[in-house]
N, C-alpha and C positions, 0 to 999 in steps of 0.2 A: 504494500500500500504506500507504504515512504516513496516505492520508485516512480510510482502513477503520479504520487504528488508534484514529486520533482521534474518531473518531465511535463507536467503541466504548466508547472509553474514558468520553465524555459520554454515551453513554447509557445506563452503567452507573452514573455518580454521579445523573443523573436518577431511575434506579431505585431506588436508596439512601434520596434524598428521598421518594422516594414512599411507599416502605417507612418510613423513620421518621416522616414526616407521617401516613400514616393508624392507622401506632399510635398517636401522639399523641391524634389524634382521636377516635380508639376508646377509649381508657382515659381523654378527656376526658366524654364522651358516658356511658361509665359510672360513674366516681366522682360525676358529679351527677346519677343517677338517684339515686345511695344515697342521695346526699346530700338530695336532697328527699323521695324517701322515709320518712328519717328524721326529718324535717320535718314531713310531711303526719302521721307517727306522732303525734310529741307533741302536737301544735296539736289532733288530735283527740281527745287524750287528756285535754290541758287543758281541752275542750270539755264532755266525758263527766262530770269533775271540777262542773263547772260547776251542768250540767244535773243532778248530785245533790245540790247543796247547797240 
């Protein structure tokens, strides 16, 4: 019974990580889409700038 316990109890902090690792990586994955996003904005913007002067 001790070993059920323990291997529950590890495979519930295993689960924890896995859960906060793939949030991490998720809200990593999406703050740099914005982030280039916002990127690809301006650079084309300054582009557009450009090609009217």
């Amino acid at each position: 019974m001790a070993f059920v316990n323990g291997f529950l109890s590890y495979l519930l902090l295993l689960i924890v990580f896995v859960v906060v690792g793939g949030t991490a990586i998720f809200l990593g994955i999406t703050l740099r889409k914005g982030t280039d996003a916002k990127a690809e904005k301006a650079e084309a913007q300054e582009l557009a700038e450009q090609v009217q002067k």
